[in-house]
C-alpha positions in Angstrom: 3.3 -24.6 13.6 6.6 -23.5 15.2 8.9 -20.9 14.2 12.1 -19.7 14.4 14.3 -16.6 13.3 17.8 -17.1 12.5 21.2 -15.1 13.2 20.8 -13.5 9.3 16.7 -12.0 10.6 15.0 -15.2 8.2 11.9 -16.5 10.4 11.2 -20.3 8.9 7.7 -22.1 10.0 6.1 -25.4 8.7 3.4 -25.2 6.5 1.0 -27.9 5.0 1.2 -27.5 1.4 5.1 -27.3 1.2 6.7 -27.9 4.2 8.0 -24.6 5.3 7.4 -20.9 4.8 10.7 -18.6 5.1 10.7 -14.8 5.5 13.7 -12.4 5.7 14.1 -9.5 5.7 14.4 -7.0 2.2 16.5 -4.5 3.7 17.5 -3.6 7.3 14.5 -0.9 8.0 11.5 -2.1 5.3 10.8 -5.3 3.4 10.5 -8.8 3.6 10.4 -11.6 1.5 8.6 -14.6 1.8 9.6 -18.1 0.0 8.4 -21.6 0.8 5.0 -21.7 -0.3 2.6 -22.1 -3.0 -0.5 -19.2 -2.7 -2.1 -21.0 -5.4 -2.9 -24.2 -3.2 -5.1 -24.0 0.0 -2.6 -23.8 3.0 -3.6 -23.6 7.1 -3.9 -21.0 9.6 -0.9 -21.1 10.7 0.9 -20.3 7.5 -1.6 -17.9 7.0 -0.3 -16.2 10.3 3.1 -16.1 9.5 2.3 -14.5 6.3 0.4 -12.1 8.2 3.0 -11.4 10.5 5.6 -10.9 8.3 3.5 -7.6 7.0 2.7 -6.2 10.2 6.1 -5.9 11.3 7.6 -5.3 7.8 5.3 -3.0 6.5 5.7 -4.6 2.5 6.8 -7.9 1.5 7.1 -10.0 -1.5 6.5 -13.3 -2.8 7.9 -14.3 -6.0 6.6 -16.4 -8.8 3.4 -16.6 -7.8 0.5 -16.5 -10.8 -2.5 -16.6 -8.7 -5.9 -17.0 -10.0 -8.4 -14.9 -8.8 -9.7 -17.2 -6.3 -6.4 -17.5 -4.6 -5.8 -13.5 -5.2 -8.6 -13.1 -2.8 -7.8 -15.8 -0.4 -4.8 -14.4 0.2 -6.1 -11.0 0.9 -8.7 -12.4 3.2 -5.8 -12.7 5.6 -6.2 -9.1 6.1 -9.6 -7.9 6.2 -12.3 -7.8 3.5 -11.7 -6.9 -0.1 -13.0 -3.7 -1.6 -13.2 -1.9 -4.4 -15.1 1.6 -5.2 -18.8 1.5 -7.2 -17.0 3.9 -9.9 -13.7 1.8 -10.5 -15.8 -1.4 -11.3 -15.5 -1.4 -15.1 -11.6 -2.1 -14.3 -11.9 -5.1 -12.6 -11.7 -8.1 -13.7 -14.3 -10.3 -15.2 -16.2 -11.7 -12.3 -14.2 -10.8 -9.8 -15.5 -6.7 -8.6 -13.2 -6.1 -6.2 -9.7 -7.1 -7.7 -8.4 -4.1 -9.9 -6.9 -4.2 -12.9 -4.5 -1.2 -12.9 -2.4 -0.6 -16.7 0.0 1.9 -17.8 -1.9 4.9 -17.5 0.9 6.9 -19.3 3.5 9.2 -17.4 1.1 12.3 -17.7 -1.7 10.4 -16.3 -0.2 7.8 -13.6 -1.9 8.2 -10.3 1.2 6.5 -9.0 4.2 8.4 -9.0 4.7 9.9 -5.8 5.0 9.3 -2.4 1.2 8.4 -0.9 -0.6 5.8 0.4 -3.9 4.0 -1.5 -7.2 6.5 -0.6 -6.6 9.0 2.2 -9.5 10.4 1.8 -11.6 7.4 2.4 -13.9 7.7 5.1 -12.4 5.3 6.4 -8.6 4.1 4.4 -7.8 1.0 3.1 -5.8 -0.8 5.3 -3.9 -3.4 2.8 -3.0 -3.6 -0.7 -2.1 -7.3 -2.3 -0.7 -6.3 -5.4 -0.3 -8.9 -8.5 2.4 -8.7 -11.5 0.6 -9.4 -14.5 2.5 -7.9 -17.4 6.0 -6.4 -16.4 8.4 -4.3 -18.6 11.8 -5.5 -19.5 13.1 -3.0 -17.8 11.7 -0.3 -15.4 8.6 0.1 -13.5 10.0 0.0 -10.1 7.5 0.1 -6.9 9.4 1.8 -4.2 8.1 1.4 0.0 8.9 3.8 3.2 8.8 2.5 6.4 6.6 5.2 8.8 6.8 3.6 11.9 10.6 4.5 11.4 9.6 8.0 10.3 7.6 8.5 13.9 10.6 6.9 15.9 12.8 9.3 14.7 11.1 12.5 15.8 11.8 14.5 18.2 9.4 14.1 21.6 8.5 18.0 21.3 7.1 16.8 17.8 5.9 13.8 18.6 4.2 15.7 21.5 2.8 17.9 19.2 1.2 15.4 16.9 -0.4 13.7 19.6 -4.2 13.0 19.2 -4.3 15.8 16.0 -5.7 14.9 12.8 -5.5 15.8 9.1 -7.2 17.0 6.6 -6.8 14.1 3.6 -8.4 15.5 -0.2 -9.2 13.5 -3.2 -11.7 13.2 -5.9 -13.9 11.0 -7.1 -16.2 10.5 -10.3 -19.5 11.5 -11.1 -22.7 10.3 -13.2 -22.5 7.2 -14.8 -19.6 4.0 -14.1 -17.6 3.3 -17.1 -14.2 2.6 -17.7 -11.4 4.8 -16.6 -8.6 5.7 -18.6 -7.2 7.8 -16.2 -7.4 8.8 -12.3 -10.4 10.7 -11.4 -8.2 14.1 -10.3 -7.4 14.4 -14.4 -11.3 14.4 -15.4 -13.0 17.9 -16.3 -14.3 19.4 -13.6 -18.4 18.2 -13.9 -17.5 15.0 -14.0 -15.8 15.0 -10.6 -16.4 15.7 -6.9 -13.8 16.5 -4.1 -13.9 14.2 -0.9 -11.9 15.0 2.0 -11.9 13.4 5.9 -9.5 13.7 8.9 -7.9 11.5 9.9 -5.2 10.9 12.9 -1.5 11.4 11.8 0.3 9.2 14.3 -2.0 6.5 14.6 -1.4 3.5 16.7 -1.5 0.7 14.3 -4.0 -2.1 15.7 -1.9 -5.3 15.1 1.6 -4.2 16.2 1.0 -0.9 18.9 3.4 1.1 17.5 3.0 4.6 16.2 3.2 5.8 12.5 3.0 9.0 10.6 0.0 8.3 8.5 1.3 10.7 5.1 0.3 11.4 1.6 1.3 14.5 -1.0 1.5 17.6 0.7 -0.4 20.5 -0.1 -2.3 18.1 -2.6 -3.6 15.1 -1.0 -3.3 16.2 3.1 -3.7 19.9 2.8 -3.9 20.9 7.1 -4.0 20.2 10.1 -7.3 20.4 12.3 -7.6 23.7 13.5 -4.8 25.2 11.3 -4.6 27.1 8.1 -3.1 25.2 5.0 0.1 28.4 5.5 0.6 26.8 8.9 0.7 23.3 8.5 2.5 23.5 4.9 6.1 23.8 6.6 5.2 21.2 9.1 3.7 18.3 6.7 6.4 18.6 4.7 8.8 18.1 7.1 7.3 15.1 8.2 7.0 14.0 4.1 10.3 14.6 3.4 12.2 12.8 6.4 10.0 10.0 5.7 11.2 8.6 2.8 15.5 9.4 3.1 17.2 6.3 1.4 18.1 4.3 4.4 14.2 4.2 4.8 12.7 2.7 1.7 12.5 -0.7 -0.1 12.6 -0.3 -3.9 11.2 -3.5 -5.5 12.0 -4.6 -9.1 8.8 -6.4 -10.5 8.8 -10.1 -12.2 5.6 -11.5 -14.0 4.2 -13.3 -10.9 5.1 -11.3 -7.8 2.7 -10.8 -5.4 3.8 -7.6 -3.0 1.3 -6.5 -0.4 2.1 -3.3 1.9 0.2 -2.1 5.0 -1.3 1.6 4.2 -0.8 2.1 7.7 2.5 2.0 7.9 4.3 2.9 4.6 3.8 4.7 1.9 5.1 4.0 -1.4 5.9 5.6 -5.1 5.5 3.9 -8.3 8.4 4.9 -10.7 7.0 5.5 -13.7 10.2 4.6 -16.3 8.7 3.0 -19.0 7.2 5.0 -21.5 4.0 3.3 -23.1 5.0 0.2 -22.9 2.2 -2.5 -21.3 2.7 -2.7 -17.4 -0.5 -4.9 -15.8 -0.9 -5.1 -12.3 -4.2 -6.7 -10.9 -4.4 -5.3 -6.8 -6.7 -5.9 -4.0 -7.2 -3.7 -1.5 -9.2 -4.3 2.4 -10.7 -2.8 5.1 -12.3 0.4 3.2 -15.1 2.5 3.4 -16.2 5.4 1.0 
């Protein structure tokens, strides 16, 4: 397949099942979209790498109208690693399928979404990708909104950049315990016996494997990344906030208005995103696959 990119930044390939995929661009520093194909039918390799492509180097994209059955949910996924879903999250998956979540309207008091992070830090090792798919979308509301941290790196200083060279980060979360069943809400809101704390380090300006380029690898401050290696929480407080807060200025971020259908996928590794919760109780669905885990 050959492509090309145009004067307006839309790259257009041909693919087998409908003759040509098209990406451009979402905004000028985060975002694609991608038209001109049909997840639901079987399509090659080298669709499947422009797809691909078009993440790695625009962190999120989005392709609309697409109601994929849970075959094709994972097939698409498969372009980036290997699905995965934890043991205790099962029961909200859906039927037959373990690793594709089913994630509702938790309610505003209990959404695990609303706030800058990325999809489990505190993973041995973190998911790399999240394919997310719009069941059931309000009227009105529900926003998903996507920074771009490679940006967020570039625009440090070298003395900072120098600093946060080779250190790591302590990365907290919780996790059920005893018996799987169904969760109404994320595990950090259960009573305290039925939940254990997790934590790893991990690198904070990794180089991401697929593009080379440097990222600041965030979550919630004093919450989900509490220190640097070697630091007290007091000392790296000022410092991971910083790096939080210039990371996600308006002129970095994407914020994507859901339709029943869309697929959206973002690369953990270089964004983070915030799901506005704006909707009150009203039923908002999304089924979501994530890769490249381990607990």
């Amino acid at each position: 397949m050959t492509s090309t990119i145009d004067s307006t930044g839309t790259l257009a390939g041909q693919g087998n099942n409908t003759g040509g995929v098209q990406v451009r661009k979402a905004t000028g520093s985060v975002g694609a979209i991608v038209s001109g194909v049909d997840l639901n039918e079987d399509f090659d390799e080298a669709t499947g790498a422009v797809i691909r492509e078009a993440l790695h180097e625009n962190c999120a994209l989005v392709v609309r109208g697409q109601f994929l059955t849970p075959d094709a949910h994972m097939r698409v996924a498969r372009l980036w690693g290997e699905p995965f879903l934890p043991h205790y999250y099962r029961a909200n998956s859906v039927e037959g399928y373990p690793h594709i979540a089913v994630i509702p309207n938790f309610g505003k008091e209990k959404t695990p979404s609303e706030g800058w992070h990325v999809d489990g830090s505190h993973f041995r090792v973190p998911p790399t990708v999240s394919v997310a798919v719009g069941r059931t979308i309000p009227a009105v509301g529900g926003d998903t909104m996507f920074s771009n941290q490679y940006n967020a790196y570039d625009r440090l200083s070298d003395g900072m950049k120098q600093f946060l060279e080779g250190r790591r980060v302590r990365f907290v979360g919780t996790r059920p315990v005893g018996p799987v069943r169904h969760m109404d809400r994320i595990s950090d809101l259960l009573p305290a016996n039925e939940k254990e704390e997790v934590a790893h380090y991990h690198l904070i300006a990794p180089e991401h494997p697929a593009t080379g380029r440097k990222a600041l690898y965030m979550n919630r401050p004093g919450k989900a990344m509490t220190q640097f290696e070697g630091m007290t929480e007091a000392e790296s407080l000022p410092i991971l906030e910083f790096l939080h807060a210039q990371s996600v200025t308006p002129d970095n971020v994407y914020r994507h208005s859901w339709t029943p259908g869309d697929l959206v996928a973002w690369d953990n590794r270089c964004t983070m995103h915030y799901g506005v919760h704006d909707y009150g109780d009203v039923e908002r669905t999304l089924v979501r696959i994530t890769v490249g885990a381990a607990l």
